[in-house]
C-alpha positions, 0 to 999 in steps of 0.5 A: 559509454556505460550508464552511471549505476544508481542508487537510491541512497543519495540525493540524485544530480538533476541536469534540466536542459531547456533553451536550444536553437530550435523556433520553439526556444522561448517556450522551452525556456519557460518550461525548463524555469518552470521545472527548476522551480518545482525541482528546488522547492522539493529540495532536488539539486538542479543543473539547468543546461542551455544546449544553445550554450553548453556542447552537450557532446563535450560535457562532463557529465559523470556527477549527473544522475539523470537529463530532464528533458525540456527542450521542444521542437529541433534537438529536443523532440526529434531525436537529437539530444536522446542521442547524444545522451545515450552516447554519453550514457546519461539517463533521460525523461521520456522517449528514446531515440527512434521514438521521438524521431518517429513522433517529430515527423506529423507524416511519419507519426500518421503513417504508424498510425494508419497501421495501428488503426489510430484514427487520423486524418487523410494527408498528403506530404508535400516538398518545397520543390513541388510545383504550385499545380502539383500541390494544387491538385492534390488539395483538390483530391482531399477536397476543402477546406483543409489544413497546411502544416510543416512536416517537423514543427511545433506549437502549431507554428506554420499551420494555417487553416485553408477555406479555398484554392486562394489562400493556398499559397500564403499558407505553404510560404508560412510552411515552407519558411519553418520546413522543406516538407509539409501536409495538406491535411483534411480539416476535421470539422469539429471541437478541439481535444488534448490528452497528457499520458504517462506511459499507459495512464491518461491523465484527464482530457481537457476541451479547448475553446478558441475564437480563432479558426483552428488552434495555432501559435497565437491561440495557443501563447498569444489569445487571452481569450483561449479556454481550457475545459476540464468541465463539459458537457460531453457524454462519458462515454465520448470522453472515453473513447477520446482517452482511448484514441489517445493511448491507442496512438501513443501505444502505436508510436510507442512513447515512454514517459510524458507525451500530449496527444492532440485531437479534434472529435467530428459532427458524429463524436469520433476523435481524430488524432493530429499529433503527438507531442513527446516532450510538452510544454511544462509551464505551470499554465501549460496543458499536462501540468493542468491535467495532473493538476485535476488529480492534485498533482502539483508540477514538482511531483509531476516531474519526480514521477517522471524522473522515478520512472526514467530511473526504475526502468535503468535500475532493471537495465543494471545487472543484478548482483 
């Protein structure tokens, strides 16, 4: 179906879509409440869609102007609903089909990485059929401690940290609950980074301070004790080479719009990236919004520029007069 043509002459339409069926759904509806808010206060027209209620494959969506995306985990980050929206010929935040399911996948992600350079740490896809001996011995190839994470999953949930052979087995049952596939990955020793980026731009990085042994589910929603720095004491130059790994690996998947890159920096002040996020969370207290805020960027005009984005690359799509 071809795009609706646009203008800038009048008000735009906005469908924010947030919620779905995903494990992810209540953060995702706290971000779509989030950017419904921001929208309304700087006098957009906003339509919040549910796909968890709405069939978006059957929706009429001809007064929409553009798809706000909001949606983490399955059928928001991995591919899904970019899909469904290029078939209906909708205009949406963020990166497009093949992109977002390239990023989805933590293996697939690594691989690109690998090929483009990216720093990353060693890995080991694993299967839920393997046995416990197969996955035993390649743990102990990649040596402990190491981390065990599902393949296709967000906010750290199903990932556990893995001091000895002992706790391999409740760390892959949390694993294998969310995802048939997992990693066995080399636990980087280290302090915990994250980075937004808007296409090229990094915004300012943000060092993340927890109690807890690794940043997961809990430390992220659930620890009130979790800090989040945009003040330290690292050297200028550590934080820019923590910037640049984290363009270099958005580059190397090729995202579009807003996108979170996740690292740890070693004993020897080298970032690692663990993953890439192609549809962050957007609360106000959430990591990007955050991020823009240092450079007085309020949520609202974060998510204009996304949507201005999203619309100045379909205008040079339509065919000139």
């Amino acid at each position: 179906m071809p795009r609706r043509a646009f203008s800038p002459s009048y008000p735009l339409q906005i469908a924010v879509l947030s919620g779905g069926r995903s494990a992810e759904r209540a953060i995702s509806l706290q971000s779509g409440r989030a950017v419904c808010r921001a929208l309304a206060a700087r006098g957009r027209c906003v339509i919040p869609i549910d796909p968890a209620e709405t069939d978006l494959a059957h929706y009429d969506w001809s007064g929409i102007d553009v798809a706000f995306i909001a949606l983490h985990g399955a059928f928001g980050e991995d591919g899904q609903v970019q899909r469904v929206l290029e078939e209906a010929g909708v205009a949406y935040t963020g990166s497009d089909v093949q992109v977002s399911r390239l990023a989805f996948s933590k293996s697939a992600s690594k691989e690109r990485f690998l090929q483009h350079h990216v720093p990353t740490p060693a890995y080991v896809l694993i299967h839920e059929a393997d046995t416990a001996d197969t996955i035993l011995g390649h743990a102990r190839g990649l040596g402990f401690p190491l981390v065990v994470k599902p393949d296709a999953q967000g906010s750290s949930l199903g990932v556990s940290l893995v001091n000895s052979p002992d706790d391999l087995p409740k760390a892959l049952a949390r694993c294998f609950h969310l995802d048939a596939f997992g990693l066995l990955e080399t636990a980087i020793r280290g302090s915990e980074w994250t980075v937004a980026v808007i296409d090229d731009e990094t915004l300012p990085v943000i060092k993340i301070e927890t109690p807890r042994a690794i940043f997961d589910y809990q430390a992220k929603y659930e620890d009130d004790a979790t800090q989040y720095l945009l003040d330290f004491d690292e050297p200028r130059e550590t934080v820019e080479r923590i910037a640049l790994t984290a363009r270099n690996a958005c580059r190397a998947l090729g995202t579009r719009g807003l996108a979170r890159v996740d690292l740890r920096l070693d004993q020897f002040q080298r970032p690692w990236v663990l993953e890439v996020n192609t549809i962050p969370g957007l609360t106000d207290h959430s990591l990007a919004p955050k991020a823009a805020a240092r450079l007085g960027m309020d949520l609202g005009e974060l998510c204009e520029r996304l949507i201005q984005a999203c619309l100045t690359s379909e205008l040079s799509r339509q065919p000139q007069p």
